[in-house]
C-alpha positions in Angstrom: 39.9 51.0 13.5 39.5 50.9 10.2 39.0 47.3 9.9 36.1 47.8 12.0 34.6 50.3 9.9 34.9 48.6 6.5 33.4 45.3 8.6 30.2 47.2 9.8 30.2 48.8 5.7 29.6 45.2 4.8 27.1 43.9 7.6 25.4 47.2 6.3 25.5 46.5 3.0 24.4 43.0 3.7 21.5 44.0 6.0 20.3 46.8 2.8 20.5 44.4 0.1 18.3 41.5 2.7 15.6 43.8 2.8 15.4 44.9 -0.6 15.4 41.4 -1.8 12.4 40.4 1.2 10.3 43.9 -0.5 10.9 43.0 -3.7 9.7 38.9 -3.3 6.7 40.3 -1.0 5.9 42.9 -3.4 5.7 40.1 -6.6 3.4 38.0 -4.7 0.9 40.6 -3.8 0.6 41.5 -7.2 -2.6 41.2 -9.1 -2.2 38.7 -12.1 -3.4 40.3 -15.1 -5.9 39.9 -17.5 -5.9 38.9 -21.7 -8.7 39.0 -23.9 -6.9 38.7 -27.4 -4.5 36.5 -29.4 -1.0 38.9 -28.6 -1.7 38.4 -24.6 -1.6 41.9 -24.0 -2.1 41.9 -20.1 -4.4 44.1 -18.8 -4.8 44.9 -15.2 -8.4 46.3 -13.0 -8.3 47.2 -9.2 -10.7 44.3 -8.3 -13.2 41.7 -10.3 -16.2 44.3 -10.3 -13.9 46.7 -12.6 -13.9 43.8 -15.1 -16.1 45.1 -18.3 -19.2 42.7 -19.0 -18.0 42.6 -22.5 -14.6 41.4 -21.3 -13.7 38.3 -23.0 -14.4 34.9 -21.3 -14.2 31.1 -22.2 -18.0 30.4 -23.4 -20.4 27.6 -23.3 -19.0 24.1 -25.0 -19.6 20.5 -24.8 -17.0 18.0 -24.8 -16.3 14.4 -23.0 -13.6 13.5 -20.1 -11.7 10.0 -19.7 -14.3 8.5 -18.0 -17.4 9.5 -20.6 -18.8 12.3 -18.8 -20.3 15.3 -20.2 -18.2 18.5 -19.8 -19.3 22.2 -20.0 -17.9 25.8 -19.1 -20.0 24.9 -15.8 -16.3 23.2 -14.9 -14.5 26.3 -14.7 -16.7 27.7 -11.9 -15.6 28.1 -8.4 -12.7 26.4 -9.7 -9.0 27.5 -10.7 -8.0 25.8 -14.0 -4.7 24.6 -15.8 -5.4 24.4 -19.5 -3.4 22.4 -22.5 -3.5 20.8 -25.5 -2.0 17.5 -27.1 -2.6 14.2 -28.3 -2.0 10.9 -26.7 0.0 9.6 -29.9 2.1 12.7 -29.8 6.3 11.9 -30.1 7.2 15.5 -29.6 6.5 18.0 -27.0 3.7 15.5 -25.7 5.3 14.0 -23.3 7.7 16.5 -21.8 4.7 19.0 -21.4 2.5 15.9 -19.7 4.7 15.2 -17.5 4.8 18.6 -16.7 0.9 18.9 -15.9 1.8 15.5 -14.0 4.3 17.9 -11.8 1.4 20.3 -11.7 -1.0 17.4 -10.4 0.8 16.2 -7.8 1.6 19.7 -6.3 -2.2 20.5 -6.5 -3.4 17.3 -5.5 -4.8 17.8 -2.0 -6.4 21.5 -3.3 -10.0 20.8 -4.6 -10.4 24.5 -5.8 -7.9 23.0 -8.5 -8.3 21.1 -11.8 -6.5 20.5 -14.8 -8.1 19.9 -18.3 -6.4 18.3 -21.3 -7.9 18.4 -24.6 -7.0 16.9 -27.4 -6.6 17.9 -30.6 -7.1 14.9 -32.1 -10.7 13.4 -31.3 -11.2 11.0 -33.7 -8.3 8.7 -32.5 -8.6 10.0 -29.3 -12.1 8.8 -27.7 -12.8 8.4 -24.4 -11.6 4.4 -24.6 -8.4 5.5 -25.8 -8.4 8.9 -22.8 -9.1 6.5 -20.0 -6.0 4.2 -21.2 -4.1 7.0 -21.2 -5.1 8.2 -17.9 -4.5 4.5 -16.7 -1.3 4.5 -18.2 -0.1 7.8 -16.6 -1.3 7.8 -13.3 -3.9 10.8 -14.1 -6.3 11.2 -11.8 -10.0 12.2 -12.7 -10.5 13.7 -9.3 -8.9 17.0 -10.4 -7.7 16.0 -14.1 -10.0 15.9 -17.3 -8.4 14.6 -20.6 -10.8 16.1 -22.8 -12.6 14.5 -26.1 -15.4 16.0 -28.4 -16.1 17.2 -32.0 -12.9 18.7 -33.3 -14.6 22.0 -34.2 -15.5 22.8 -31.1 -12.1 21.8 -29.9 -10.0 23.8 -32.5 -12.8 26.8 -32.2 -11.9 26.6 -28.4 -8.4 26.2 -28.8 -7.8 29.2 -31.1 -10.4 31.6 -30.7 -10.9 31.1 -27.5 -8.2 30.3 -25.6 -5.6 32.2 -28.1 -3.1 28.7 -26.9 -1.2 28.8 -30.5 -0.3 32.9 -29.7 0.9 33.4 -33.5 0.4 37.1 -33.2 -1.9 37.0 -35.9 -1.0 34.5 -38.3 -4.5 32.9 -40.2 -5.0 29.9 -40.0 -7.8 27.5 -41.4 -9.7 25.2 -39.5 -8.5 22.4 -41.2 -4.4 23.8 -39.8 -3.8 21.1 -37.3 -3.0 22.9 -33.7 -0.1 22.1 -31.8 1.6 23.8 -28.9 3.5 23.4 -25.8 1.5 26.5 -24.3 -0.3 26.4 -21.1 -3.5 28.5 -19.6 -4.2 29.6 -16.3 -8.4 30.3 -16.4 -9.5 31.9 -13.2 -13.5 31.1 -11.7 -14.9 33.1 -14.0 -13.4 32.0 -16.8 -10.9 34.7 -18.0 -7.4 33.5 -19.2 -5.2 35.0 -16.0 -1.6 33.8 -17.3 0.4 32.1 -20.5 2.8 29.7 -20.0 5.5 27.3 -21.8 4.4 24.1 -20.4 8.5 22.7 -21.8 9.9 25.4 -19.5 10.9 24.2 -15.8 11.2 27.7 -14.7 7.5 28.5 -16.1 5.6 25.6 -14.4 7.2 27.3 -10.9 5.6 30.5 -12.2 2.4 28.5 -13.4 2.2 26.9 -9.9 2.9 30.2 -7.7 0.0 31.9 -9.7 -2.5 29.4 -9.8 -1.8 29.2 -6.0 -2.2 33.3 -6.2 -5.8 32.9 -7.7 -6.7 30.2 -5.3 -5.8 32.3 -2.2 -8.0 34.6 -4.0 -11.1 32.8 -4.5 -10.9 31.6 -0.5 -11.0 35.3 0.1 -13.9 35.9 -1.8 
């Protein structure tokens, strides 16, 4: 007899600790993502879209170049979800472990048109669109829903730090002429607000990367 009851305990146990584990999984992914406007990523959450302030910081209007010598704007984050980096095709470090994550990021996305990545680099003047489109080649990049980017470097680094926040040094100055570098990765929702901050060397981020970008896509098919 008591055998029995220590067995139905357990199934008990079991049974509790199932459903707690199903809430708390359902619970994350109906979560809203939140919001940053500023260079500590201090998230900020609002009911729905119309609660976001006008004055709420977004990415503004630029002009750069993809891989294939095209003309790129803030027009490309509209109706669109976006993955954002930055690197260098020369790069020996963090480069090519954080490309190869985007490339992990491309292939799951591939078949989603509401998803693009974009890949700046932070060196334009060895990294022209000639030397982008070899890259691409090289890679297996696809220009259907990935832009390497190329431009002047101002508008880049201006983009990069003051707009984007991608370095996330908490404050540290730096001067234009700092070279930027980091293995950070953005998630830029359809109406260009940053949504989510991510270490693009980190396995166990890109899952998270992926799951919310999927989150914001769900979203916009909503709409």
């Amino acid at each position: 007899m008591n055998k029995l009851i220590i067995i139905l305990i357990a199934v008990f146990a079991v049974a509790c600790n199932t459903d707690k584990q199903q809430s708390e999984v359902e619970g994350t992914l109906g979560m809203e993502l939140p919001y940053y406007e500023e260079s500590t990523f201090t998230p900020r959450w609002f009911a729905n879209k119309d609660e976001v302030p006008e004055t709420f910081h977004e990415i503004p209007e630029f002009q750069v170049y993809n891989q294939l010598g095209d003309t790129v704007t803030a027009d490309v984050f509209d109706d669109k979800i976006t993955i954002v980096n930055f690197f260098f095709t020369t790069c020996p470090g963090i480069c090519p472990k954080m490309m190869a994550n985007m490339d992990l990021v491309q292939e799951e996305l591939s078949e989603d048109k509401g998803l693009q990545l974009l890949s700046y680099s932070v060196t334009p003047d060895m990294d022209g669109v000639p030397e982008l489109n070899a890259y691409a080649e090289k890679n297996g990049i696809s220009s259907e829903n990935w832009y390497l980017l190329t431009g002047e470097r101002q508008v880049i680094y201006e983009l990069g730090r003051n707009q984007f926040f991608v370095e996330e040094d908490m404050g540290l100055q730096k001067s234009p002429d700092d070279f930027l570098h980091t293995e950070n990765i953005l998630l830029i929702d359809n109406e260009r607000h940053i949504r989510g901050i991510y270490n693009g060397l980190n396995k166990t981020a890109i899952k998270q990367l992926l799951a919310d970008a999927k989150l914001l896509r769900d979203e916009l098919i909503d709409l």
